[in-house]
N, C-alpha and C positions, 0 to 999 in steps of 0.2 A: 661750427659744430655740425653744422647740417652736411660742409663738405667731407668731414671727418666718418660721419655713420655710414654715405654715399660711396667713400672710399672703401669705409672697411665689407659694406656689403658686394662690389665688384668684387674685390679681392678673394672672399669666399666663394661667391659664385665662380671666379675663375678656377678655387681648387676643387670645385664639383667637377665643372667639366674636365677635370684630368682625373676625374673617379671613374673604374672603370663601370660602375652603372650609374650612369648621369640622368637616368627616369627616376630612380628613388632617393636622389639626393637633391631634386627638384620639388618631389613630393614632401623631403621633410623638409626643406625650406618653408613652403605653404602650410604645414599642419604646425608652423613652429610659430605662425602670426596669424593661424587662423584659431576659431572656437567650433566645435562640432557643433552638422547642424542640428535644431531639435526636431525630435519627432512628436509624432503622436502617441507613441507607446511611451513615452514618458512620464506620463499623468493617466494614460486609461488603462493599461498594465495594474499600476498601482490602485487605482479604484477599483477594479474589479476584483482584485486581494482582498482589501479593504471588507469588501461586502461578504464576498468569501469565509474571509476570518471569523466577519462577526454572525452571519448567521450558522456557521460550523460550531461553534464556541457555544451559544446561543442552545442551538439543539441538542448538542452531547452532552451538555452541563444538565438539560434538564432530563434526558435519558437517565444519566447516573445520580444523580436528585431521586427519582422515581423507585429507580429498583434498592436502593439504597433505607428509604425511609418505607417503603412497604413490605414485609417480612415476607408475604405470599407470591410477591414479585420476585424473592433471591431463587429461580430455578435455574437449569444447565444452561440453557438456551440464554437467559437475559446475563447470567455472568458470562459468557460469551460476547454477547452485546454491548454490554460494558466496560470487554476489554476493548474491543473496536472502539468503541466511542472516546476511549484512553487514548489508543495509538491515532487517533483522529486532534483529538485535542494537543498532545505533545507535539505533533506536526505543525499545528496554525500557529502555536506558541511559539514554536525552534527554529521554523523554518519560513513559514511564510514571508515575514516582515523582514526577514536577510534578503531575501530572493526580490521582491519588490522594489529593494534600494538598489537592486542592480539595474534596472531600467532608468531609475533616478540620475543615481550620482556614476560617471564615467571609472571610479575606482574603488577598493574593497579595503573600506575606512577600518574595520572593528579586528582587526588586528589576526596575526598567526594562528591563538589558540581557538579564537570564535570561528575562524575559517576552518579548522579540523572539527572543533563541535558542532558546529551546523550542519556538516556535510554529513558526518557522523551518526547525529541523531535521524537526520531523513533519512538516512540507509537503515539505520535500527527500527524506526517507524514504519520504514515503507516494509519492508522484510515481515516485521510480527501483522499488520496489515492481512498479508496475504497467507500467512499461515494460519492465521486466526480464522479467516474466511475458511480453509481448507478444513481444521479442524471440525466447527461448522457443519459443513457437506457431509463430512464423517459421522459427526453425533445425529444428523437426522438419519441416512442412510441404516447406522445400528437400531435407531428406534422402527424404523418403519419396515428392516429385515427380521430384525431379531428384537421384536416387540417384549415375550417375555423376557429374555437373556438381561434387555436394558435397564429390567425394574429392580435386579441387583446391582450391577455396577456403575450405572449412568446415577451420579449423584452431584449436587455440588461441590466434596472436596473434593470428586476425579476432577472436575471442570477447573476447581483454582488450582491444581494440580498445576493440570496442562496449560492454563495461561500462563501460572508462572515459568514453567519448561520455555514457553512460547519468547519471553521476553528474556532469558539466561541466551538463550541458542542463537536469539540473533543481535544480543548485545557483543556475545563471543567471533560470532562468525562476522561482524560488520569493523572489526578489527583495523582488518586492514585500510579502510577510507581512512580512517583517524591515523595511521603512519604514514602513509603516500601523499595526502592533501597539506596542502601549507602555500602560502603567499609567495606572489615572483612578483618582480622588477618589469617594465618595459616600456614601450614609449607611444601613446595616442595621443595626440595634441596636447603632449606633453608628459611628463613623468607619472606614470599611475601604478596603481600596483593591483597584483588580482590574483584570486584566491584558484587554486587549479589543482591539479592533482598529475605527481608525477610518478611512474614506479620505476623499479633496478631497472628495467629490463623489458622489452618487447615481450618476453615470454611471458613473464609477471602479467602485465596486462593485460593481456589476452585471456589469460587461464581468470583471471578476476571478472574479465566482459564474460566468460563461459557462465562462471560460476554465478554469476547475479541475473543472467538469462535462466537459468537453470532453476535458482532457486525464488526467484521473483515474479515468473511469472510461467513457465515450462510447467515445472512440477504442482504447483499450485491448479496450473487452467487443467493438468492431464488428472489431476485427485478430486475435483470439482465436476468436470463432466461425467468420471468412471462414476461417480456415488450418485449425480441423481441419473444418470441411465438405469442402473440397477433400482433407484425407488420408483423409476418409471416401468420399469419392467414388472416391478412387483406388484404394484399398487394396479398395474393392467390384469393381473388373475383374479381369478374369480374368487370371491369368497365365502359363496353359499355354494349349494348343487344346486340348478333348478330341475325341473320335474317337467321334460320333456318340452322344454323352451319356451317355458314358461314362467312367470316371476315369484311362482310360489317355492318354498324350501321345502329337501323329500324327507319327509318321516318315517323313523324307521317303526314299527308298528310291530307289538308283539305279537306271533305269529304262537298264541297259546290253544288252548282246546277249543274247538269250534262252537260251542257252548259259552264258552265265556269271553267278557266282552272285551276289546282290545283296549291296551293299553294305552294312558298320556302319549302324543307321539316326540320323541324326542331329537330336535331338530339339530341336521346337521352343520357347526362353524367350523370355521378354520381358526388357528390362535389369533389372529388380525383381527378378524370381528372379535374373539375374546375381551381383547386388548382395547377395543374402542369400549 
């Protein structure tokens, strides 16, 4: 028996070497009786998730707890916060604990459809993420340019408005991960399969790397710096007159009959001080 397996492994080896690349037909000899070796990121990868998960989970859950059961707490600004804390928690839920088993296990066990949904969701999460943030930079920027203009239209249901806009636009636009991503065949120390993403066409992919540059992190970091420059700009004027560099405000003083005594003086704001 023993001469029989001796025989039949010369034999193969001898049709390697009539392969004309005889380095990788050496190589899968070896990965065909060996096991990968382990790492260290195979267990500390995964723990550091692990804690991740739970104190993300942890925090946002009592974020939306919070503004939820205290009525004075539903303003623009925290339903904003609580859509973050949404697109925060659908992440450690959808995506985290996929991503962790890939350092784990050498192939991508949970089938075709979890490998379009998982890539899926992280594109839809990661996307509403950053426009959410962007949105954000906006609604302070109006309040602190256009202090009165905000006490008409800056309400709560413009706010659920536009998160709900926020998560339609990038459930639509995050489309294409869910049709290009799906499971392939191939061979690491043995038969494994793994979740990847393929498109038609070199162009296709490109225009999709453009576009998730564009809209994930370009557009977002150029609408975030442009809004607080301007509340820094603004918030640098002045908001009283002094009175000859001095820290007192100038009153304008009725200038009536020299006889009679001047008037309350009536101090000069801007609508900012108004508004505070």
């Amino acid at each position: 028996m023993a001469e029989t397996n001796s025989t039949g492994d010369t034999a193969e080896h001898i049709m390697c070497n009539y392969d004309a690349n005889i380095y990788q037909c050496n190589q899968t000899d070896l990965m065909r009786f060996q096991n990968p070796v382990p790492l260290t990121d195979t267990w500390l990868v995964p723990l550091f998730f692990t804690l991740i998960m739970f104190v993300g989970l942890v925090g946002n859950l009592i974020v939306i707890y919070v503004v939820i059961k205290n009525q004075q707490m539903k303003t623009v600004t925290n339903l904003y916060i609580v859509n973050l804390a949404t697109t925060d928690i659908l992440f450690l839920v959808c995506c985290v604990p996929f991503t962790a088993t890939v350092y784990v296990l050498p192939s991508w066990i949970f089938g075709d459809f979890m490998c379009r949904l998982v890539n899926y969701l992280q594109q839809v999460t990661a996307q509403a993420t950053c426009i959410t943030l962007s949105a954000m930079s906006v609604d302070r920027f109006y309040v602190t340019v256009y202090p009165l203009q905000s006490l008409h239209h800056r309400t709560p249901q413009m706010a659920l408005s536009v998160c709900t806009t926020i998560w339609i636009c990038s459930s639509l636009l995050s489309v294409p991960i869910a049709l290009y991503q799906h499971t392939e065949s191939s061979y690491w120390f043995g038969p494994q399969t793994y979740c990847t993403e393929t498109f038609p066409s070199v162009i296709h992919k490109r225009v999709y790397l453009l576009y998730s540059f564009l809209a994930v992190y370009l557009l977002p970091l150029i609408t975030i710096c442009m809004c607080y420059t301007f509340m820094l700009k603004r918030m640098a004027q002045a908001t009283v007159q002094p009175v000859q560099g001095c820290n007192q405000v100038s009153p304008f003083i009725d200038q009536g009959s020299p006889h009679e005594p001047p008037t309350s003086p009536a101090y000069v704001f801007t609508a900012d001080a108004l508004s505070l």
